[in-house]
mmCIF file of the N, C-alpha and C atoms, coordinates in Angstrom:
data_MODEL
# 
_entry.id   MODEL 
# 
loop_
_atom_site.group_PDB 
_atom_site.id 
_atom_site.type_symbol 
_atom_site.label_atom_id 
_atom_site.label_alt_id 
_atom_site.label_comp_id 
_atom_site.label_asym_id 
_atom_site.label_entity_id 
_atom_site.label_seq_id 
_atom_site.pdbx_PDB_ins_code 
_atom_site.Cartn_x 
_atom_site.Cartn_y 
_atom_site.Cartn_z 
_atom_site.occupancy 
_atom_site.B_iso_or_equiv 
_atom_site.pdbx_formal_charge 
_atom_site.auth_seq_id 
_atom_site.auth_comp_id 
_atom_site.auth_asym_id 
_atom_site.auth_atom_id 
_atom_site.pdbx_PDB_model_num 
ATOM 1   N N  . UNK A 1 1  ? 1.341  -5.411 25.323  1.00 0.00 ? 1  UNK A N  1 
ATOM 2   C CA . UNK A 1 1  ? 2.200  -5.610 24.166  1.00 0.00 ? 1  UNK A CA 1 
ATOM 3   C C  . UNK A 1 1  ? 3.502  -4.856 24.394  1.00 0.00 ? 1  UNK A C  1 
ATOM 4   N N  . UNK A 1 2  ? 4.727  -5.064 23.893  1.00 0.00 ? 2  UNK A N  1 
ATOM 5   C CA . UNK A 1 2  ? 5.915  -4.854 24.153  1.00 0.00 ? 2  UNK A CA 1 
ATOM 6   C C  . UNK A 1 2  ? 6.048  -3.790 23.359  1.00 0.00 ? 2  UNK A C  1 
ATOM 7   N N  . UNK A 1 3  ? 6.635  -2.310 23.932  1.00 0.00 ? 3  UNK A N  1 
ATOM 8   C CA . UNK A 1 3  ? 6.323  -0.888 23.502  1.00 0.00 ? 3  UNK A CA 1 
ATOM 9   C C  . UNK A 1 3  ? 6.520  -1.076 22.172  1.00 0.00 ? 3  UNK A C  1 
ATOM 10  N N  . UNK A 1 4  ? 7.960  -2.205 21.889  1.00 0.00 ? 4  UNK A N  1 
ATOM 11  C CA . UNK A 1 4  ? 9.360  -1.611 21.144  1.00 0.00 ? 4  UNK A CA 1 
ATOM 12  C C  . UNK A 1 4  ? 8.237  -2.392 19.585  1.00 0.00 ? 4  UNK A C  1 
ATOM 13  N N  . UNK A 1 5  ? 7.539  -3.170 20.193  1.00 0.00 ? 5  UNK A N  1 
ATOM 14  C CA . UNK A 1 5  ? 6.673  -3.859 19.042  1.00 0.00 ? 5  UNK A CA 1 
ATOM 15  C C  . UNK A 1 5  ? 5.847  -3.124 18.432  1.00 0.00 ? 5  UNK A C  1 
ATOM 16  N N  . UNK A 1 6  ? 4.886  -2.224 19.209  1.00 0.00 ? 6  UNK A N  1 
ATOM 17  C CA . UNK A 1 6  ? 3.872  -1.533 18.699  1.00 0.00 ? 6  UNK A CA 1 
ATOM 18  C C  . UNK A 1 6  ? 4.478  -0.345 17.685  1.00 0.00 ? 6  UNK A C  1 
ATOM 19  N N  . UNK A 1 7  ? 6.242  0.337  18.330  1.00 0.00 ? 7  UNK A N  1 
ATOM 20  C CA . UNK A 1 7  ? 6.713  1.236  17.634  1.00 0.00 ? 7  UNK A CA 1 
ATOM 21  C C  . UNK A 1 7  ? 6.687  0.617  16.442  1.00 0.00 ? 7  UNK A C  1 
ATOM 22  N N  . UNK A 1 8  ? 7.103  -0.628 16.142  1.00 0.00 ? 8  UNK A N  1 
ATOM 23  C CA . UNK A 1 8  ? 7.517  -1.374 14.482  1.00 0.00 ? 8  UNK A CA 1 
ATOM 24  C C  . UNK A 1 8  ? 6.311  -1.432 13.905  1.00 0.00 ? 8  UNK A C  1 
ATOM 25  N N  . UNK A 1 9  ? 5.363  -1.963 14.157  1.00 0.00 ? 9  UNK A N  1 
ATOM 26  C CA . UNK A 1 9  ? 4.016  -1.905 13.569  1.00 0.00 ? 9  UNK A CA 1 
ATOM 27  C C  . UNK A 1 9  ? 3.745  -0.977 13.224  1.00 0.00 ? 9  UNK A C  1 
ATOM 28  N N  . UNK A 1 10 ? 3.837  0.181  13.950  1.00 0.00 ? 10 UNK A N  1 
ATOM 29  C CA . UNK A 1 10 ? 3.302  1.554  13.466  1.00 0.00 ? 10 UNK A CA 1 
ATOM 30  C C  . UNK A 1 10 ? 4.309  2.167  12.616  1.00 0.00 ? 10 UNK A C  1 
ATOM 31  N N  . UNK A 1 11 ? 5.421  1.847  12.519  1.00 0.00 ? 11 UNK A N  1 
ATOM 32  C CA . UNK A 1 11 ? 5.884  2.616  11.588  1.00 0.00 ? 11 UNK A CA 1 
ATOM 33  C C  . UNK A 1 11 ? 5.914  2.023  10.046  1.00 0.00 ? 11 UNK A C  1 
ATOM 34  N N  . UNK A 1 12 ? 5.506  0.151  10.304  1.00 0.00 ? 12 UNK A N  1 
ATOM 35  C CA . UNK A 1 12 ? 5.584  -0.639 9.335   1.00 0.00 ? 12 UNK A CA 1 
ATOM 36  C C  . UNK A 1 12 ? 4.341  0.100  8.513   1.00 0.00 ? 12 UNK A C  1 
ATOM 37  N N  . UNK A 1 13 ? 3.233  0.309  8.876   1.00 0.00 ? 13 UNK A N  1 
ATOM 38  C CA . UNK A 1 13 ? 1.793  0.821  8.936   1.00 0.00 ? 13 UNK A CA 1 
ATOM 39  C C  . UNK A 1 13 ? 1.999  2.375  8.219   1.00 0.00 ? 13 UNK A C  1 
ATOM 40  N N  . UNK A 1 14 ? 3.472  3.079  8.484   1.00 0.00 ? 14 UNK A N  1 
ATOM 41  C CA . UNK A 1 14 ? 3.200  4.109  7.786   1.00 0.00 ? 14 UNK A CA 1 
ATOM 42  C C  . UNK A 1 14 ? 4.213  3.864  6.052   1.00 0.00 ? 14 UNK A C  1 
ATOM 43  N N  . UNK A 1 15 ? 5.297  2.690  6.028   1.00 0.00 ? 15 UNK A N  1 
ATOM 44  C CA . UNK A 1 15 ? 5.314  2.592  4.960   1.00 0.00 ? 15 UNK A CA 1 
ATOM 45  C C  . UNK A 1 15 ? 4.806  1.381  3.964   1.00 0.00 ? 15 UNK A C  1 
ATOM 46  N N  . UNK A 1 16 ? 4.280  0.842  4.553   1.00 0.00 ? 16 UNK A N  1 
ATOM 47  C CA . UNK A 1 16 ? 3.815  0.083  3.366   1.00 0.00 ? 16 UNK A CA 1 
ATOM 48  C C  . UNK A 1 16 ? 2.746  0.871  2.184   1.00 0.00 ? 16 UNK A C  1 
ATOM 49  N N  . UNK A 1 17 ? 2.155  1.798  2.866   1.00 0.00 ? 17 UNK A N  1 
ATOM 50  C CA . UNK A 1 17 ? 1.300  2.381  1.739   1.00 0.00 ? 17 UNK A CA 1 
ATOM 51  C C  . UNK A 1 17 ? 2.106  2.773  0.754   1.00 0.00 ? 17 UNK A C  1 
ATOM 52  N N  . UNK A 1 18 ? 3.377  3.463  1.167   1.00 0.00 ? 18 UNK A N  1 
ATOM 53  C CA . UNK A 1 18 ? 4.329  3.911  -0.267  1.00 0.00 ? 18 UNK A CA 1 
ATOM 54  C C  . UNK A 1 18 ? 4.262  2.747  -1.326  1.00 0.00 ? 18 UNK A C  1 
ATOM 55  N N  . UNK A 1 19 ? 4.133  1.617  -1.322  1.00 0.00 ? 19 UNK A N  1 
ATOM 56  C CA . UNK A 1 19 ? 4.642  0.738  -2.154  1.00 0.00 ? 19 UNK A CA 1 
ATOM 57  C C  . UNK A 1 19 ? 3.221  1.209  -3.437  1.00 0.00 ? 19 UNK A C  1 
ATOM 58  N N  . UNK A 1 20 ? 1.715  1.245  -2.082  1.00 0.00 ? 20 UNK A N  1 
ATOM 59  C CA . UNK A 1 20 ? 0.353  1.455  -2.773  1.00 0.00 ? 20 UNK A CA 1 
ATOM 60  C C  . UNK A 1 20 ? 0.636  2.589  -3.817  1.00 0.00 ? 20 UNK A C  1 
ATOM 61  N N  . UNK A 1 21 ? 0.768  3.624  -3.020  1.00 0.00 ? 21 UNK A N  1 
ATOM 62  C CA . UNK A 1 21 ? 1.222  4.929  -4.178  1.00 0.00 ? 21 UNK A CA 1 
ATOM 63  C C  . UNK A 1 21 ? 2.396  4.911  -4.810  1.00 0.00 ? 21 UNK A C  1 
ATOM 64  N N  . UNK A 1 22 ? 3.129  3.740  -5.355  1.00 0.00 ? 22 UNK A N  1 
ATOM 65  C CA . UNK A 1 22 ? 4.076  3.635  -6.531  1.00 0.00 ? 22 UNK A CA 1 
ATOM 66  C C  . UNK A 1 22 ? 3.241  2.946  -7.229  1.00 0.00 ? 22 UNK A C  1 
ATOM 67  N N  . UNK A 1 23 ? 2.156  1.878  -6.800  1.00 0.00 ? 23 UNK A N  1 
ATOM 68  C CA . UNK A 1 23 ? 1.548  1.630  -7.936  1.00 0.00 ? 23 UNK A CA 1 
ATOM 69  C C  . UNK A 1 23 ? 0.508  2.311  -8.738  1.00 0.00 ? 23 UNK A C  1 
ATOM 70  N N  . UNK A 1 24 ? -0.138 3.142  -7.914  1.00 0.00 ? 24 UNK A N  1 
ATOM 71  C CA . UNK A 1 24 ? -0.954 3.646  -8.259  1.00 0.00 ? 24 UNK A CA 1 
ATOM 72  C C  . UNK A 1 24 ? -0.585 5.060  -9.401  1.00 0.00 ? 24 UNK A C  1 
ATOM 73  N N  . UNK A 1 25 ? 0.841  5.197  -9.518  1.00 0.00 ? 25 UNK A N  1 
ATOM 74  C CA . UNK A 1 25 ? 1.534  6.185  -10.545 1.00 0.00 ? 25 UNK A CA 1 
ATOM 75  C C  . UNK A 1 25 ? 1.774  5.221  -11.192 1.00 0.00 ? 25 UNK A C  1 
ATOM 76  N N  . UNK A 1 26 ? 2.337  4.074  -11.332 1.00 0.00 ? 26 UNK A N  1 
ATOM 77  C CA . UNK A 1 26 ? 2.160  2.892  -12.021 1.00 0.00 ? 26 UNK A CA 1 
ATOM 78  C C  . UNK A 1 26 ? 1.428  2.809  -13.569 1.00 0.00 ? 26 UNK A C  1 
ATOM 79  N N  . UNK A 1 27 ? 0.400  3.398  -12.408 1.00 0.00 ? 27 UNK A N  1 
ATOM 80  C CA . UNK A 1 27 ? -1.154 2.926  -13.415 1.00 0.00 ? 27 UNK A CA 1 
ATOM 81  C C  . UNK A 1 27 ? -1.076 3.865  -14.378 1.00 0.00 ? 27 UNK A C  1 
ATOM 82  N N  . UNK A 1 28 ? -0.673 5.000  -14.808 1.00 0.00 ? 28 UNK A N  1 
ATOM 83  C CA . UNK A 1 28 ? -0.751 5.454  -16.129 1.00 0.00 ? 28 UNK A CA 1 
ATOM 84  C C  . UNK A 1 28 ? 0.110  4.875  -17.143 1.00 0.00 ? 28 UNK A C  1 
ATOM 85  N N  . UNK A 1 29 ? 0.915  3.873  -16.797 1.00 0.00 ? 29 UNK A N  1 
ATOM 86  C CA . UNK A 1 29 ? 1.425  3.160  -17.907 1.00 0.00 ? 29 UNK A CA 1 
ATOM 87  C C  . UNK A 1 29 ? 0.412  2.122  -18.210 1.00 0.00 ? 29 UNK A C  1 
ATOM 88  N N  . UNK A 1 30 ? -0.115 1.588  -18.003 1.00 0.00 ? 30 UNK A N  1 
ATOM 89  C CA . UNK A 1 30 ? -1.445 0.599  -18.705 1.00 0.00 ? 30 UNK A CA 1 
ATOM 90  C C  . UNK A 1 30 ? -2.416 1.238  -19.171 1.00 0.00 ? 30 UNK A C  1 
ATOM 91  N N  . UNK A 1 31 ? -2.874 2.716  -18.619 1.00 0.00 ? 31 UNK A N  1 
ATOM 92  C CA . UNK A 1 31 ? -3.721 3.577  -18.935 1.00 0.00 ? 31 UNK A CA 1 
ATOM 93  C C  . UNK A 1 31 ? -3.588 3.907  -20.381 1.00 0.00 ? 31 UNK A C  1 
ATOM 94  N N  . UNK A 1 32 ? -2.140 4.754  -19.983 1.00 0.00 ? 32 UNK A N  1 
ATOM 95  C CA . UNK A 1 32 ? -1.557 4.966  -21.890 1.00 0.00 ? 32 UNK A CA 1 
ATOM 96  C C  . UNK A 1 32 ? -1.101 4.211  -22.895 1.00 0.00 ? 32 UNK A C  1 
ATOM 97  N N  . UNK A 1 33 ? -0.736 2.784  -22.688 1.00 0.00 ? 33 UNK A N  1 
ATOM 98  C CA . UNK A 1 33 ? -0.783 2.000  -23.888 1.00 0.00 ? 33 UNK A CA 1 
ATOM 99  C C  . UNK A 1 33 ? -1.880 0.929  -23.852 1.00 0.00 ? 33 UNK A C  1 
ATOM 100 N N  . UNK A 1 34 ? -3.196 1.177  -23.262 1.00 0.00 ? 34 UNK A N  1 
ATOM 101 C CA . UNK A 1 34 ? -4.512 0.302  -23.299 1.00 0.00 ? 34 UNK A CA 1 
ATOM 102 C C  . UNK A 1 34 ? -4.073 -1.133 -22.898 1.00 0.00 ? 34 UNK A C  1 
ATOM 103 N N  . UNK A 1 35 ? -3.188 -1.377 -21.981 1.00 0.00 ? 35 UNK A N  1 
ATOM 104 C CA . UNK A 1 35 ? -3.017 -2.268 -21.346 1.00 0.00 ? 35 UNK A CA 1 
ATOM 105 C C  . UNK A 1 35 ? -3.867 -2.837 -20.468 1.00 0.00 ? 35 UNK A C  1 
ATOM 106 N N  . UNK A 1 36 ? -4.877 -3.371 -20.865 1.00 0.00 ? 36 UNK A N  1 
ATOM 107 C CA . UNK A 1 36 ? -5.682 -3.317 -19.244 1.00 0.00 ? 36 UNK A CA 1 
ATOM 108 C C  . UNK A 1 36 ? -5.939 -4.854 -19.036 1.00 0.00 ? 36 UNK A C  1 
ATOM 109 N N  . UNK A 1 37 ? -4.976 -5.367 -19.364 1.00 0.00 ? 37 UNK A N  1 
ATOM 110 C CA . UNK A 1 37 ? -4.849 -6.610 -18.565 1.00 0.00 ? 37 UNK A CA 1 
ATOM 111 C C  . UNK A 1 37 ? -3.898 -6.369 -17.318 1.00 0.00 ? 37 UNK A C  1 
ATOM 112 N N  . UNK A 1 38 ? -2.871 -5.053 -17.350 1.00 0.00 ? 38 UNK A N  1 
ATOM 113 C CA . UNK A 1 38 ? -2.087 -4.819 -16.220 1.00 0.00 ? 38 UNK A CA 1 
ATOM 114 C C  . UNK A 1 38 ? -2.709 -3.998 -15.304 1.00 0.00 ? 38 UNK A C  1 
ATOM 115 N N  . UNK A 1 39 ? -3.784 -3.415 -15.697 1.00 0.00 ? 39 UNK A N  1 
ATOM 116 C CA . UNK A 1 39 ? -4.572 -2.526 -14.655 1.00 0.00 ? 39 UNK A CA 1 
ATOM 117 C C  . UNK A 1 39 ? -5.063 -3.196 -13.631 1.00 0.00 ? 39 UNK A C  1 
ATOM 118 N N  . UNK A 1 40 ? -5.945 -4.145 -13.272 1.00 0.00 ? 40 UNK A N  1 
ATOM 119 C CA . UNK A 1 40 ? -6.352 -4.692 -12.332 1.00 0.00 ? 40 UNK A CA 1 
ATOM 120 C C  . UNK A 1 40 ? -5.201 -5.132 -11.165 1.00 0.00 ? 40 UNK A C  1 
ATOM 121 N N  . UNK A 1 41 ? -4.091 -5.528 -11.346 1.00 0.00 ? 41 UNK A N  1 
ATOM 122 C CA . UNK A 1 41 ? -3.160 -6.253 -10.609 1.00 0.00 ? 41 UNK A CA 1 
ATOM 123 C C  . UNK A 1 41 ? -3.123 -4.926 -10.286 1.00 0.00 ? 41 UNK A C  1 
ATOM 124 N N  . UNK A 1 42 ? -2.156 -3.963 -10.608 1.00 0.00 ? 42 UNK A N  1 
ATOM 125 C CA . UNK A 1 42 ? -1.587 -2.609 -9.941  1.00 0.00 ? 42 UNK A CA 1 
ATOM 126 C C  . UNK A 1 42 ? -2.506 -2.061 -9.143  1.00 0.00 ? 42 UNK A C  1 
ATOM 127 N N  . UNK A 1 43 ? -4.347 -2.208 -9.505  1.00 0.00 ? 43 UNK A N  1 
ATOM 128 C CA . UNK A 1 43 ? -5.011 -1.319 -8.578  1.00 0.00 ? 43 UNK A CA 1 
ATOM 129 C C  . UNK A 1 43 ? -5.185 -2.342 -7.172  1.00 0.00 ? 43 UNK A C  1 
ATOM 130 N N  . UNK A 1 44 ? -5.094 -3.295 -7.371  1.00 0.00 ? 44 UNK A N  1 
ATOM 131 C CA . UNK A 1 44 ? -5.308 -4.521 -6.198  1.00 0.00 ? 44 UNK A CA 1 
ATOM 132 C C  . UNK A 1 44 ? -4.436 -4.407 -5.380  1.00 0.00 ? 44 UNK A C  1 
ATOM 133 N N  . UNK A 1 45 ? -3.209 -4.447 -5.946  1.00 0.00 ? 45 UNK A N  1 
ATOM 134 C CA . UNK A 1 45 ? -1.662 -3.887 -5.393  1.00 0.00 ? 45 UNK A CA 1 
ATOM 135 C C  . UNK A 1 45 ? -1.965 -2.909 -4.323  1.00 0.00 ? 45 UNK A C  1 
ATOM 136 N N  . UNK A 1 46 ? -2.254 -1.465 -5.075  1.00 0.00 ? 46 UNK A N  1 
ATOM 137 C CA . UNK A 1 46 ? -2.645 -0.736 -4.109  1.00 0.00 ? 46 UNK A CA 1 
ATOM 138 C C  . UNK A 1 46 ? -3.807 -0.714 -3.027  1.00 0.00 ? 46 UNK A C  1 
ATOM 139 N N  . UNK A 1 47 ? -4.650 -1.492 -3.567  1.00 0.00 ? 47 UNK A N  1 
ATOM 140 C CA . UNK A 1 47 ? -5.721 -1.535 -2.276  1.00 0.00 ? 47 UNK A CA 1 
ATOM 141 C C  . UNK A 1 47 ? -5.407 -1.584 -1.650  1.00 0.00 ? 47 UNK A C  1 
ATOM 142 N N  . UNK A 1 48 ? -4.447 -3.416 -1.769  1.00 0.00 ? 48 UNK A N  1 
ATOM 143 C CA . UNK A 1 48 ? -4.126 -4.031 -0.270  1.00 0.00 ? 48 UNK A CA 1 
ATOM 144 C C  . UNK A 1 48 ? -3.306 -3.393 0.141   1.00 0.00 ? 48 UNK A C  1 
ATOM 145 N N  . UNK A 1 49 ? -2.032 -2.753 -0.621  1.00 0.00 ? 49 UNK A N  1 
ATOM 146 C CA . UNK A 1 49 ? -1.012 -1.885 0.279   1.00 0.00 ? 49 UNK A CA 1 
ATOM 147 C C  . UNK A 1 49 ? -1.954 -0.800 1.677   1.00 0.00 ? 49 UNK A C  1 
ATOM 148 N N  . UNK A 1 50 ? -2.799 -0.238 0.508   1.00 0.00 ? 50 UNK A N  1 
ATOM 149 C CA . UNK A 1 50 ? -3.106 0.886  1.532   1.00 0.00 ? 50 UNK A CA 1 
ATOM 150 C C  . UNK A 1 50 ? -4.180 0.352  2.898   1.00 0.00 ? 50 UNK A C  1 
ATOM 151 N N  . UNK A 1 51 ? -4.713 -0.817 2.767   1.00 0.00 ? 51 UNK A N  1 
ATOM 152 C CA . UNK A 1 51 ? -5.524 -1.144 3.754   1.00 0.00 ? 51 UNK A CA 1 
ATOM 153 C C  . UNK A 1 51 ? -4.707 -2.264 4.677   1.00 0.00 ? 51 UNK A C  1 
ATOM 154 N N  . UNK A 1 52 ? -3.568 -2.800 4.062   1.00 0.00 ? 52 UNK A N  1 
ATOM 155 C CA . UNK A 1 52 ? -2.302 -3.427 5.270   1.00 0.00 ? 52 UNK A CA 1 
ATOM 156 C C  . UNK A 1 52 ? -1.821 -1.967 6.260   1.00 0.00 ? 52 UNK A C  1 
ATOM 157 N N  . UNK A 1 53 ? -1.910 -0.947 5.597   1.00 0.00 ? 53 UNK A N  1 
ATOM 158 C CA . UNK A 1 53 ? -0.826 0.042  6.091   1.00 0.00 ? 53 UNK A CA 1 
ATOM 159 C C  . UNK A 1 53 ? -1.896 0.682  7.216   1.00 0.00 ? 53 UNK A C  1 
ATOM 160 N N  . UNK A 1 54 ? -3.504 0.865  6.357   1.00 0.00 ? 54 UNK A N  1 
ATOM 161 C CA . UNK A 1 54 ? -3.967 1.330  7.898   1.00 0.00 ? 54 UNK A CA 1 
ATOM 162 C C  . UNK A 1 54 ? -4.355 0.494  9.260   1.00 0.00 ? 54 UNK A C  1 
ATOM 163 N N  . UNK A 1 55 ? -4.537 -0.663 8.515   1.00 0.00 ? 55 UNK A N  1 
ATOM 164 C CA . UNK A 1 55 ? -4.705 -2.297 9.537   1.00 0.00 ? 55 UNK A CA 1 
ATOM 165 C C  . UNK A 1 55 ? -3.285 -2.097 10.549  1.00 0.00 ? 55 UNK A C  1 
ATOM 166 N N  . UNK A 1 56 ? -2.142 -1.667 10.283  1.00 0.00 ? 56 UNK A N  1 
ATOM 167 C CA . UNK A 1 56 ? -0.957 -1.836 10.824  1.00 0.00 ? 56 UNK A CA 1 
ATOM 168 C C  . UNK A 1 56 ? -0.717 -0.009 12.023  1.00 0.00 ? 56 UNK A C  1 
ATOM 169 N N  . UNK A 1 57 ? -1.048 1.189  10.966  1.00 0.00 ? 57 UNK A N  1 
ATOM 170 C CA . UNK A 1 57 ? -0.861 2.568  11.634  1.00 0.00 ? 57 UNK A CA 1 
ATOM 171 C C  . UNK A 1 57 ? -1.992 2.486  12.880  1.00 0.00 ? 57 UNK A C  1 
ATOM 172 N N  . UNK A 1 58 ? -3.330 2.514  12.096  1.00 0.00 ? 58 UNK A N  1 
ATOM 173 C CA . UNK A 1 58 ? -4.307 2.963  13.493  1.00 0.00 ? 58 UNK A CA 1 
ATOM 174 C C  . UNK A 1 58 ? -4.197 2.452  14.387  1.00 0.00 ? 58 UNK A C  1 
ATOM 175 N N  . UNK A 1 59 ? -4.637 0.811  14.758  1.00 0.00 ? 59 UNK A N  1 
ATOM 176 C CA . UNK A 1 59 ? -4.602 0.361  16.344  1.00 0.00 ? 59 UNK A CA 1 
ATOM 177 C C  . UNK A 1 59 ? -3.109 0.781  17.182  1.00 0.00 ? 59 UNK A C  1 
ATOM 178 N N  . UNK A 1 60 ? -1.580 1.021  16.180  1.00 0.00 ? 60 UNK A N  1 
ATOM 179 C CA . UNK A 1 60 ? -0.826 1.399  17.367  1.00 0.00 ? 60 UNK A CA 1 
ATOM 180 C C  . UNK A 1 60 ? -0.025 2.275  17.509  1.00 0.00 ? 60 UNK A C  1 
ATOM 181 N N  . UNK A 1 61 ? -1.036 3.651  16.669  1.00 0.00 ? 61 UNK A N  1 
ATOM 182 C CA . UNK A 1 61 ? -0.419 5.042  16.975  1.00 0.00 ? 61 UNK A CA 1 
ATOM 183 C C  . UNK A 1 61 ? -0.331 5.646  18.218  1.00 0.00 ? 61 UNK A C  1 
# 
C-alpha cells in the first residue's frame, strides 16, 4: 500500500471519533429536556463514529 495512503487513513482514523465525542456531549441535551426520540440517533452517531475511527487508526498505525 502506498505509504502516503496509510498516513491519511490513520490520521482520518484519529479524527473521525471527534465528531463521536461531540455527540456524545450532545446527548445531555435530550437527556435534559426528555427528548428521547433524539437520543438514539446521537448515540448511533457516536458508535459508528468511534468504530469507523478505530476500523481506520489500528490496521495503519
Amino acid at each position: 500500500m502506498w505509504p502516503d495512503l496509510r498516513i491519511i487513513l490513520r490520521d482520518l482514523g484519529m479524527l473521525v471519533p471527534v465528531v463521536g465525542v461531540m455527540a456524545l456531549i450532545s446527548l445531555v441535551v435530550p437527556l435534559a429536556f426528555h427528548e428521547t426520540y433524539a437520543f438514539s440517533p446521537l448515540l448511533i452517531t457516536a458508535l459508528v463514529s468511534f468504530a469507523l475511527g478505530a476500523l481506520l487508526y489500528f490496521p495503519f498505525r
